[in-house]
KEDO-813287 format. One record per residue (C-alpha): residue number from 1; x, y, z. Coordinates in pm, whole numbers, padded with zeros to 5 digits. Example, Ala and Ser with C-alpha at 12.3 -4.5 7.8 and 13.67 -1.06 7.14 Angstrom:
// KEDO-813287
   resi        x        y        z
      1    01230   -00450    00780
      2    01367   -00106    00714
//
This chain:
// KEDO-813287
   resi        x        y        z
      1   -00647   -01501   -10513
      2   -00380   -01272   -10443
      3   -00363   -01113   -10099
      4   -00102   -00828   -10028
      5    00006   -00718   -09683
      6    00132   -00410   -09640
      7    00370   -00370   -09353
      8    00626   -00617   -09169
      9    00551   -00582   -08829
     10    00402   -00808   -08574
     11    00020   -00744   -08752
     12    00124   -00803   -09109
     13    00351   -01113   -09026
     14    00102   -01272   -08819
     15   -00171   -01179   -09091
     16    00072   -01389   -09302
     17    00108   -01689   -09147
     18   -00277   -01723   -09045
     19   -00362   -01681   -09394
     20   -00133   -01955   -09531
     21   -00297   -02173   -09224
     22   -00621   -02140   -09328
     23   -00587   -02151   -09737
     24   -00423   -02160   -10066
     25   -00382   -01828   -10140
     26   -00080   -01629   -10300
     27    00045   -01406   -10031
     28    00283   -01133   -10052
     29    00461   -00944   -09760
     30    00571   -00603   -09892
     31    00856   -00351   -09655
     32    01017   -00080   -09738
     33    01199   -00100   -09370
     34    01369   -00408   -09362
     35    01378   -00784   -09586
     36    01252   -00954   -09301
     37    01015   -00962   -08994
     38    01209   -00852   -08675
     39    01140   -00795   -08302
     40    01052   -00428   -08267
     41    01101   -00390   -07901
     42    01412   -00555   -07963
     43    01537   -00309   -08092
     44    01737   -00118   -07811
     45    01917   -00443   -07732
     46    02093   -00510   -08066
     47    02248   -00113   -07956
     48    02321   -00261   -07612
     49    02470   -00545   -07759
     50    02285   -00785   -07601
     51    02176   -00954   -07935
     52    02257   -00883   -08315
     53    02024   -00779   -08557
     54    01959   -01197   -08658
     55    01885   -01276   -08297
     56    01570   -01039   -08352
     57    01429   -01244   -08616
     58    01213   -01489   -08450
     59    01166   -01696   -08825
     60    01473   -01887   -08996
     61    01491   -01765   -09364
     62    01421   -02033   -09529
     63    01092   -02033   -09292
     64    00876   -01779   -09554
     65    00994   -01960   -09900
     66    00896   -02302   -09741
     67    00524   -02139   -09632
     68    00535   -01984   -09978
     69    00512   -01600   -09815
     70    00672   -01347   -10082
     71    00887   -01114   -09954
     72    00902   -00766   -10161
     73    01125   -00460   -10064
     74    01009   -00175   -10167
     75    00801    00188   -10030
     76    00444    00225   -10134
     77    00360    00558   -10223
     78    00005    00509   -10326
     79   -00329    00281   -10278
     80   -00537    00303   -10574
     81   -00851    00084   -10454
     82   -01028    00146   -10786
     83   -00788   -00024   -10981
     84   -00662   -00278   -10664
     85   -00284   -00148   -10752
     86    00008   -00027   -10535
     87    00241    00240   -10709
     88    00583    00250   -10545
     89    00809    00491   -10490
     90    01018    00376   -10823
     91    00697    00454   -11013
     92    00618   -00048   -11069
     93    00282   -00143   -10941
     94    00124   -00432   -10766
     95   -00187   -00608   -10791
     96   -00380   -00730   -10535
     97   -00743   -00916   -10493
     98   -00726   -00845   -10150
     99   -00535   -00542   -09916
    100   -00467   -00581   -09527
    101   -00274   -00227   -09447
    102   -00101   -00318   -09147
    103    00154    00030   -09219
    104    00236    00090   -08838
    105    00317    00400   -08674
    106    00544    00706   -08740
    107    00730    00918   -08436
    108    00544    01234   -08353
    109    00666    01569   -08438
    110    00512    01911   -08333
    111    00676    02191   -08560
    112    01015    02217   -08314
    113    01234    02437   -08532
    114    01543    02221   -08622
    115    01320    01910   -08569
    116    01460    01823   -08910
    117    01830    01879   -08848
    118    02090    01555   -08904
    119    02132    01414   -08558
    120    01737    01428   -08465
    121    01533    01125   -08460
    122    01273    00925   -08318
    123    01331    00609   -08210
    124    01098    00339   -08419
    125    01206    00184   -08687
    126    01516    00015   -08804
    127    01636    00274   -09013
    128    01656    00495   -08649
    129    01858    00261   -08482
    130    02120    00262   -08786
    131    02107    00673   -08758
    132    02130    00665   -08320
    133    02394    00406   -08349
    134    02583    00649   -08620
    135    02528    00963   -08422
    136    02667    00804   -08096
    137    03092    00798   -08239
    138    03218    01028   -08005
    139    02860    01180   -07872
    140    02905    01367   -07594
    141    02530    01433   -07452
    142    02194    01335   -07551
    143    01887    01504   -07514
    144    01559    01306   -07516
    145    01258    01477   -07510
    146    00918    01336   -07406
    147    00811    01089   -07120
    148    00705    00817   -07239
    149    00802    00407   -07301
    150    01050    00475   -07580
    151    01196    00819   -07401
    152    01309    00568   -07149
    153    01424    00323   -07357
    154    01625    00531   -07567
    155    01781    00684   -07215
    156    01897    00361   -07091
    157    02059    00276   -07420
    158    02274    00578   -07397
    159    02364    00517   -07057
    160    02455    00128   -07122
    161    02811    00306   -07319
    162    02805    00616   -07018
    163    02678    00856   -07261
    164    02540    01152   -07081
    165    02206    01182   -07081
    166    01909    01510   -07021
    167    01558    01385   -07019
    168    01320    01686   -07091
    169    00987    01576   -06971
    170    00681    01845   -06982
    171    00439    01660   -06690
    172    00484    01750   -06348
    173    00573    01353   -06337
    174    00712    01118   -06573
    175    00436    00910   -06723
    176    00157    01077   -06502
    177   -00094    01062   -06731
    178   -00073    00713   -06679
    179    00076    00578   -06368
    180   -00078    00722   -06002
    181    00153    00933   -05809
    182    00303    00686   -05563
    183    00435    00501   -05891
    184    00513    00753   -06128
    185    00720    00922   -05820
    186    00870    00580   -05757
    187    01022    00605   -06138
    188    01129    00963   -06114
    189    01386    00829   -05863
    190    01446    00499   -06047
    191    01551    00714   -06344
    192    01806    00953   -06142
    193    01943    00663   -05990
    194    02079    00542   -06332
    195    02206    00927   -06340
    196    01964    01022   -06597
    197    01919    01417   -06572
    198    01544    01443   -06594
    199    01366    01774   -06600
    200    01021    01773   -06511
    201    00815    02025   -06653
    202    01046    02103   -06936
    203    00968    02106   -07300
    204    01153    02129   -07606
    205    01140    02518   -07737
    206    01392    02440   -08070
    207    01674    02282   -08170
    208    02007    02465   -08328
    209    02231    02354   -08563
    210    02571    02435   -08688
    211    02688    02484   -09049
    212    02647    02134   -09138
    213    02320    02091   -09057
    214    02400    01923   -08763
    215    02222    01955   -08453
    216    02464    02093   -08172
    217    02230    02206   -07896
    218    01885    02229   -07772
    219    01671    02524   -07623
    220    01360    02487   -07356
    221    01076    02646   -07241
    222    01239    02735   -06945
    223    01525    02957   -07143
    224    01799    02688   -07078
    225    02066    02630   -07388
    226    02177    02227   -07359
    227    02505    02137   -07577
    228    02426    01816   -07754
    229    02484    01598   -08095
    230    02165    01396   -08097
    231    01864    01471   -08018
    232    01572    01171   -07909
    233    01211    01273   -08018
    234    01019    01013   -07841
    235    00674    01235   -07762
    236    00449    00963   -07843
    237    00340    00790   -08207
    238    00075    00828   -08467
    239   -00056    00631   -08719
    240    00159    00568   -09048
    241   -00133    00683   -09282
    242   -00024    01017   -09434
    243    00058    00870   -09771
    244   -00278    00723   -09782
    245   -00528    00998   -09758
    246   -00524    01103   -10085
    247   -00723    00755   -10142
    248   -01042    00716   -10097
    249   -00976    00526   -09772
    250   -01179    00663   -09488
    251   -00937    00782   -09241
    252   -00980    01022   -08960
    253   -00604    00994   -08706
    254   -00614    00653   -08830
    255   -00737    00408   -09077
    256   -01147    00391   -09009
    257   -01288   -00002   -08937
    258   -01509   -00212   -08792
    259   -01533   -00494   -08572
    260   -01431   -00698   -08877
    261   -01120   -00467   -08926
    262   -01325   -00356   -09271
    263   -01195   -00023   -09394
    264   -01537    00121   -09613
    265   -01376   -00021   -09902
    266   -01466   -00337   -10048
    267   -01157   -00620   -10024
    268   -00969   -00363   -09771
    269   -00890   -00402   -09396
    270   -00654   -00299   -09212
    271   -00482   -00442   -08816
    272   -00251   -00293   -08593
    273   -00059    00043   -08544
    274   -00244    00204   -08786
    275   -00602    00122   -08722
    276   -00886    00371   -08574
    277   -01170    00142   -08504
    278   -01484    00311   -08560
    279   -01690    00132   -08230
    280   -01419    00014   -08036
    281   -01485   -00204   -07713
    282   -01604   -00182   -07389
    283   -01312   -00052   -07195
    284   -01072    00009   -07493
    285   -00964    00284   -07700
    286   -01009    00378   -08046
    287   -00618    00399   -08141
    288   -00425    00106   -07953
    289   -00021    00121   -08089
    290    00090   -00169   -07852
    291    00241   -00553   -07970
    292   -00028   -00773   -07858
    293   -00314   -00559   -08017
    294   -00094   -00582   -08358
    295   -00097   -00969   -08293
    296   -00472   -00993   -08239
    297   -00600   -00773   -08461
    298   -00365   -00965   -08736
    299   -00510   -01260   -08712
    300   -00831   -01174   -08690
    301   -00780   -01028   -09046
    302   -00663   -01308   -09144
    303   -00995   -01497   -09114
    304   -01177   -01183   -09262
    305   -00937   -01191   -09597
    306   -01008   -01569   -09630
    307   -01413   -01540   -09589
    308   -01451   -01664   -09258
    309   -01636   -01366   -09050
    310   -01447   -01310   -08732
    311   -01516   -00992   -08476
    312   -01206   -00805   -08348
    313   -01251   -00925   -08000
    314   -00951   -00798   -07775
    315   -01088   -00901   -07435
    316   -00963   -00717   -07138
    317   -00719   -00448   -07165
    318   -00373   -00525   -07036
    319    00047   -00367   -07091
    320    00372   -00437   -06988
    321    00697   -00277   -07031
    322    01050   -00238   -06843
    323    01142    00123   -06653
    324    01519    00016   -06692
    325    01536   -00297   -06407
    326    01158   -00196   -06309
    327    00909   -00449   -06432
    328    00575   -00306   -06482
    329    00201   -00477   -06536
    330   -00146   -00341   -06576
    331   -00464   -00513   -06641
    332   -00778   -00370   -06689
    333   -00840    00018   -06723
    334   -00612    00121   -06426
    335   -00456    00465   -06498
    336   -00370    00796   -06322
    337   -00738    00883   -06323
    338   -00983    00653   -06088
    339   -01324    00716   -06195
    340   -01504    00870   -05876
    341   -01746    00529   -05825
    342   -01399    00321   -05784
    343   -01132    00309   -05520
    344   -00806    00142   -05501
    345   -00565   -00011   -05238
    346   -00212    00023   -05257
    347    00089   -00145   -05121
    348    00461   -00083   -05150
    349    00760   -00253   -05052
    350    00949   -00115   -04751
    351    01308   -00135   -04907
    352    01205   -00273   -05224
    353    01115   -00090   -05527
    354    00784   -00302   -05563
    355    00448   -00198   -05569
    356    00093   -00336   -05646
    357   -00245   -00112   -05690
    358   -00567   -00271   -05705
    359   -00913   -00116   -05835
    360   -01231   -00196   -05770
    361   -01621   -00068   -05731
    362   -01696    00119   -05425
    363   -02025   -00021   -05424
    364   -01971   -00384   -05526
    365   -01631   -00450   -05427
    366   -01585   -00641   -05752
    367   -01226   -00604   -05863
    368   -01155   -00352   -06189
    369   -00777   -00380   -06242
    370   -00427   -00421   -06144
    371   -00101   -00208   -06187
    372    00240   -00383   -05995
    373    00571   -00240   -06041
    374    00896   -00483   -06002
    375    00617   -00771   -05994
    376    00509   -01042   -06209
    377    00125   -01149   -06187
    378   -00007   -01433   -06349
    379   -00197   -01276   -06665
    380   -00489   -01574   -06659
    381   -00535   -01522   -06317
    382   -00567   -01113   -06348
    383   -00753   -01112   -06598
    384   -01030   -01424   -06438
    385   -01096   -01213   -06154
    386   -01158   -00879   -06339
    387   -01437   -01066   -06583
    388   -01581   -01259   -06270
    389   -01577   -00930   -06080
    390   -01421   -01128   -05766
    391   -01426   -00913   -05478
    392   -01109   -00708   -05355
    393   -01147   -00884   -05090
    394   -01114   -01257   -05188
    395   -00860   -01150   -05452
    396   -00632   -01016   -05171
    397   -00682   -01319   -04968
    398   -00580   -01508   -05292
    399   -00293   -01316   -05435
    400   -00057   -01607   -05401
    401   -00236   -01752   -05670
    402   -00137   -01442   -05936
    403    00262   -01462   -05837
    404    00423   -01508   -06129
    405    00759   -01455   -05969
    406    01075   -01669   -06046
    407    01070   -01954   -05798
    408    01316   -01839   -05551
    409    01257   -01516   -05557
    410    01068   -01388   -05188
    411    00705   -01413   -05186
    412    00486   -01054   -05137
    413    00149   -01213   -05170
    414    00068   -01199   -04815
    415    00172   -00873   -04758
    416   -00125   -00678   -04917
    417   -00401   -00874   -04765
    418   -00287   -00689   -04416
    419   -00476   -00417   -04595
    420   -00781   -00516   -04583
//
């Protein structure tokens, strides 16, 4: 049987390799991005020059010819299901007994005018890096529109080689759709610290260019005219599935599954970026672009292409990420919105730029969830006492027990239990 993956990434690889675990099968790997499997948050560190584009590929070559993984460059243009081919952009076509679409994501864009000039890009694939890293000879300002994970990520690479950076962010607070005020106002002044110009409440009106096509300046909604040679669009992702919906895939912003990652066509699934799942679990969201979901959901489809019935089973919800030198955790659903039969407590560092929130059920006490900034908590231990629903109370009387800080580094444990 021949199973083709389509897509690279962290879902597709690890499809890969659970596959050739658990049988016999042909496998082939197919990318139109890059030969081989890299680290995608990575990325912004081969720029800083912190590692080189081989440092990001956590498999030695030799590693998928030895597992007997084919490796095919190339850019699908379209599924046809009712013949089980692939038609390429070159016009050859694939077989396959057996499809896992594991396709990814694509940066968003909202109709800016000049979105499409030279010198505008998201920041996602590898292909962007090679076009930010070309645009920054002799760039004199940046402009990076939209707050999220990447926004900030692309910011501190410009600001690793002193390029001059404006941040145009259209909340009242960056991220606070996410993080609660006392955090999301912690990384507002985190950000101008690093002398990042950040404008809240400001959104991208257009984009100009000169008579090369180039962009050379930006316009906002608040009438201001910023000079610039690159522009960052970094307003969120959406599924890489535009190519596919002249199929008879079921897609709605994403590919349709179930809890066996089962698209509604025989032989078909799909893991990752990309997916939409149709009933998704208690506590999670339909559309989850993050690593570890990618991961999970690619092996899991693994055991579904090689007939052994496994459920899509992602346990309880959990993200990390880096606001420049800023760690930041969160387990369970802790966001900007508390539902009205929860409460949290919240402690901050005096000098420090440290915090730790902690949810849980007015009535019951039992702890929900757990956002810490410039913290590392034990995951096992988070995530223990959210699915025993320990009370608040224990858990702060325990916290010692979820530090997950380097061994010399102070210890804050005891410091929220004064709370209670």
């Amino acid at each position: 049987m021949h199973i083709v993956i389509l897509g690279n990434g962290i879902a597709g690889i690890t499809a890969a390799r659970h596959i050739r675990k658990l049988s016999d099968h042909r496998i082939t790997v197919i990318s139109g991005e890059s030969d081989y499997f890299f680290s995608r948050p990575a990325l912004m560190y081969i720029y800083m020059g912190h590692m080189k584009k081989e440092h990001t590929e956590p498999y030695e070559r030799w590693f998928w010819k030895k597992n007997r993984i084919e490796l095919h460059k190339g850019w699908v243009e379209q599924v046809v299901p009712e013949k089980k081919r692939l038609i390429f952009a070159d016009g050859s076509e694939m077989h396959y007994d057996k499809l896992l679409l594991a396709t990814g994501s694509r940066p968003n864009k909202f109709g800016w005018p000049g979105q499409d000039l030279d010198g505008v890009h998201g920041f996602y694939s590898l292909q962007d890096l090679e076009a930010i890293e070309y645009h920054s000879k002799n760039l004199q300002q940046a402009v990076i529109v939209g707050g999220g994970l990447i926004g900030i990520e692309l910011a501190e690479m410009f600001r690793s080689r002193n390029i001059p950076v404006i941040f145009l962010v259209r909340e009242k607070s960056y991220w606070d759709m996410v993080l609660p005020p006392e955090e999301s106002e912690m990384i507002n002044r985190h950000i101008r610290e690093h002398h990042i110009d950040l404008r809240l409440e400001t959104e991208l009106k257009e984009i100009w260019g000169d008579e090369q096509g180039k962009a050379k300046m930006v316009v906002t909604s608040k009438g201001d005219k910023i000079r610039c040679g690159f522009v960052g669009l970094t307003a969120g992702v959406h599924p890489n599935v535009d190519f596919l919906r002249l199929s008879s895939l079921e897609i709605d912003r994403g590919i349709l599954v179930d809890e066996y990652l089962q698209t509604n066509i025989e032989d078909i699934y799909a893991a990752g970026d990309c997916v939409q799942l149709r009933k998704p679990p208690a506590g999670r969201r339909p559309i989850e672009a993050v690593w570890y979901v990618g991961r999970m959901m690619g092996e899991t489809a693994a055991y579904n292409l090689c007939g052994q019935a496994r459920k899509y089973e992602p346990g309880t919800w959990f993200n990390s990420a880096k606001f420049l030198d800023i760690e930041y955790q969160v387990y369970g659903q802790l966001t900007a919105h508390i539902p009205e039969e929860q409460a949290t407590i919240y402690w901050e560092h005096s000098k420090e730029k440290k915090s730790l929130r902690i949810a849980y059920d007015k009535r019951t006490r039992a702890v929900k969830g757990f956002l810490s900034m410039g913290l590392r908590l034990r995951h096992l231990q988070c995530e223990a006492w959210i699915q025993s629903e320990t009370p608040v109370d224990k858990v702060l009387q325990n916290l010692k027990a979820a530090n997950f800080d380097p061994e010399f580094f102070p210890d804050w444990s005891k410091e929220p239990a004064k709370l209670i």
